[in-house]
Kinemage of the C-alpha trace (Angstrom):
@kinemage 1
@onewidth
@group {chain A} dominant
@subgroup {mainchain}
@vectorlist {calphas} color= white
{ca unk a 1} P 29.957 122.124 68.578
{ca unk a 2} L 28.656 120.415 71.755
{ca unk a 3} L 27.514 116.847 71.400
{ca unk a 4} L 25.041 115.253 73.652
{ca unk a 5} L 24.279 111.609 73.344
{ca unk a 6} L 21.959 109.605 75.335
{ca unk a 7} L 21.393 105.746 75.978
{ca unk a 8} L 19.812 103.836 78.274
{ca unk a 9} L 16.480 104.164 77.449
{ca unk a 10} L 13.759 101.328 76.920
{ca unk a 11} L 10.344 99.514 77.945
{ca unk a 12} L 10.048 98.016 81.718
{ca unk a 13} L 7.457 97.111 83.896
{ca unk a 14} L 5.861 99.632 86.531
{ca unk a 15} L 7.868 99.484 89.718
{ca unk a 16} L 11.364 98.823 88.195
{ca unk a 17} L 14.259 100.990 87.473
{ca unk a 18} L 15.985 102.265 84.365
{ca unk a 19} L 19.550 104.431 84.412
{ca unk a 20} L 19.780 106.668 81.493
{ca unk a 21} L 23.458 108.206 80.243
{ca unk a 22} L 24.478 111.023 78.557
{ca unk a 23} L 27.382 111.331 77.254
{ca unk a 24} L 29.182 114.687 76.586
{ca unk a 25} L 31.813 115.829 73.895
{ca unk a 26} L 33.603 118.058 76.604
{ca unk a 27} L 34.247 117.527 80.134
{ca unk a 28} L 30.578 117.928 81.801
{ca unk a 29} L 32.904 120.448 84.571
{ca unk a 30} L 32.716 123.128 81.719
{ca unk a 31} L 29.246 123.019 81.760
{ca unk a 32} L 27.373 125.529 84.560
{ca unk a 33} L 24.061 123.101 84.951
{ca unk a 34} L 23.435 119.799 83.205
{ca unk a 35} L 20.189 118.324 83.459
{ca unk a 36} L 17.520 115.997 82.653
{ca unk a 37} L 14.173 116.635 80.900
{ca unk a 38} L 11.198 114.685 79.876
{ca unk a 39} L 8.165 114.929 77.120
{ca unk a 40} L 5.426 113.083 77.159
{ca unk a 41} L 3.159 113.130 74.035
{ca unk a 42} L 0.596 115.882 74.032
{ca unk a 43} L 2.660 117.740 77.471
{ca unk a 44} L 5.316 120.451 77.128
{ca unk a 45} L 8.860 119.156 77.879
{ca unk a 46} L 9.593 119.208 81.909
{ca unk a 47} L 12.283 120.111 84.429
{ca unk a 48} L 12.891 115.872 85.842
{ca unk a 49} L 16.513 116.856 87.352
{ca unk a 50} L 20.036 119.125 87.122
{ca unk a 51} L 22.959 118.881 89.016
{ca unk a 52} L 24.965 122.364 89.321
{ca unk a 53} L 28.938 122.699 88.568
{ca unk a 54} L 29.062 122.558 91.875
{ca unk a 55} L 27.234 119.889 92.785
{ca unk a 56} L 23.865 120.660 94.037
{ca unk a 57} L 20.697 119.300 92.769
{ca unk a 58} L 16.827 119.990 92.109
{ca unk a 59} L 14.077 117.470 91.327
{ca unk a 60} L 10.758 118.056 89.967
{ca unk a 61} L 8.421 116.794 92.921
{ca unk a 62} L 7.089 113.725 90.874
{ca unk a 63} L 9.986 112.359 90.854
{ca unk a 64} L 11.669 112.809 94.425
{ca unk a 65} L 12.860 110.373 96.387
{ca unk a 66} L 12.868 108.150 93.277
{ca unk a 67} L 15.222 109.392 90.622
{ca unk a 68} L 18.496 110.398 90.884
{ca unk a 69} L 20.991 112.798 88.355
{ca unk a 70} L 24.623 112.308 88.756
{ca unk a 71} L 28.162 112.721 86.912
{ca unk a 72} L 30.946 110.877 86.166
{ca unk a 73} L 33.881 113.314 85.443
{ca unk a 74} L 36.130 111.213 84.014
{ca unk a 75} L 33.703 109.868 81.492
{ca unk a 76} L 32.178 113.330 80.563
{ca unk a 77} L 28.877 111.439 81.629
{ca unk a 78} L 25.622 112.662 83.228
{ca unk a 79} L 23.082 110.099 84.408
{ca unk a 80} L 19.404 109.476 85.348
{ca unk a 81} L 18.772 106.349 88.179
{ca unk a 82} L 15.465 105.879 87.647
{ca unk a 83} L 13.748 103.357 90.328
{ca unk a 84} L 10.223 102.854 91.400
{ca unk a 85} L 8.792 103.635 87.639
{ca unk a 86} L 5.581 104.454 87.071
{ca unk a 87} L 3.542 104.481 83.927
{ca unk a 88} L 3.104 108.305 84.320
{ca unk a 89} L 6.831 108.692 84.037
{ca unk a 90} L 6.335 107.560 80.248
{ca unk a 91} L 7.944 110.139 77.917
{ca unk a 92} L 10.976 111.092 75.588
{ca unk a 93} L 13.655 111.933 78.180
{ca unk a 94} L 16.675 114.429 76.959
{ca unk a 95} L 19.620 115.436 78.124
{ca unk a 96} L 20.656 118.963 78.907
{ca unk a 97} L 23.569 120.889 79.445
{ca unk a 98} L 23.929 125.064 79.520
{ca unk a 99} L 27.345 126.300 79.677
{ca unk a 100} L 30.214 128.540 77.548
{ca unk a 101} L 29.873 128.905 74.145
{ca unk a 102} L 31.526 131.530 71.733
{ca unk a 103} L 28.866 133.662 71.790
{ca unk a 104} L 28.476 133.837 75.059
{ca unk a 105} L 25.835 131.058 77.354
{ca unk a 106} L 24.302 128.125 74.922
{ca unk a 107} L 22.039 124.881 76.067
{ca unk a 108} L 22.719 122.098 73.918
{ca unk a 109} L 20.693 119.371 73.985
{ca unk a 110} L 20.403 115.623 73.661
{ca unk a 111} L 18.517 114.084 70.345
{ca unk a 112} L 16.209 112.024 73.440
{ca unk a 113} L 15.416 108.695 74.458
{ca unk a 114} L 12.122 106.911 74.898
{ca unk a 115} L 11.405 105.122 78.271
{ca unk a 116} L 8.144 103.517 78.212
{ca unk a 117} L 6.442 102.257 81.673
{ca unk a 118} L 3.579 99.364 81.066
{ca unk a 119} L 1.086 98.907 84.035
């Protein structure tokens, strides 16, 4: 079974940044897409980033040009640079990843991590 565990998380002040981590119990090259996802209370959980095997990305358009989703292979680690927060960016943020699985393609996901953005 496919652990995902995030950290990173926490309160700051509108304007600063925040780099979330996710670590992975297999190498994150087995997985086809990992990503990064957000919920704010009351919202449906959002698309914030993913990062392809291969190494291209997609942002949801609130957050381009200000976050950033990366990997560090040896580690088994995705990450989330966060910079220029705003309190709108407030929400529960999970990790993602969709890849092989015994039974054929499986997303496993992160247990979340609260970011909170004061004015």
């Amino acid at each position: 079974q496919v652990q995902l565990v995030e950290s990173g998380g926490g309160l700051v002040q509108a304007g600063g940044s925040l780099r979330l981590s996710c670590a992975a119990s297999r190498s994150v090259l087995s997985f086809n897409v990992l990503g990064w996802y957000r919920q704010a209370p009351g919202k449906q959980r959002e698309l914030v980033a993913n990062l392809a095997r291969g190494g291209l990305t997609d942002y949801a358009d609130s957050v381009t040009g200000r976050f950033s989703i990366s990997r560090d292979n040896a580690k088994n680690t995705v990450y989330l640079q966060m910079n220029s927060l705003k309190p709108e960016d407030t929400a529960v943020y999970y990790c993602a990843a969709q890849g092989p699985a015994p039974t054929g393609i499986a997303t496993y996901w992160g247990q979340g991590t609260q970011v909170t953005v004061s004015s």
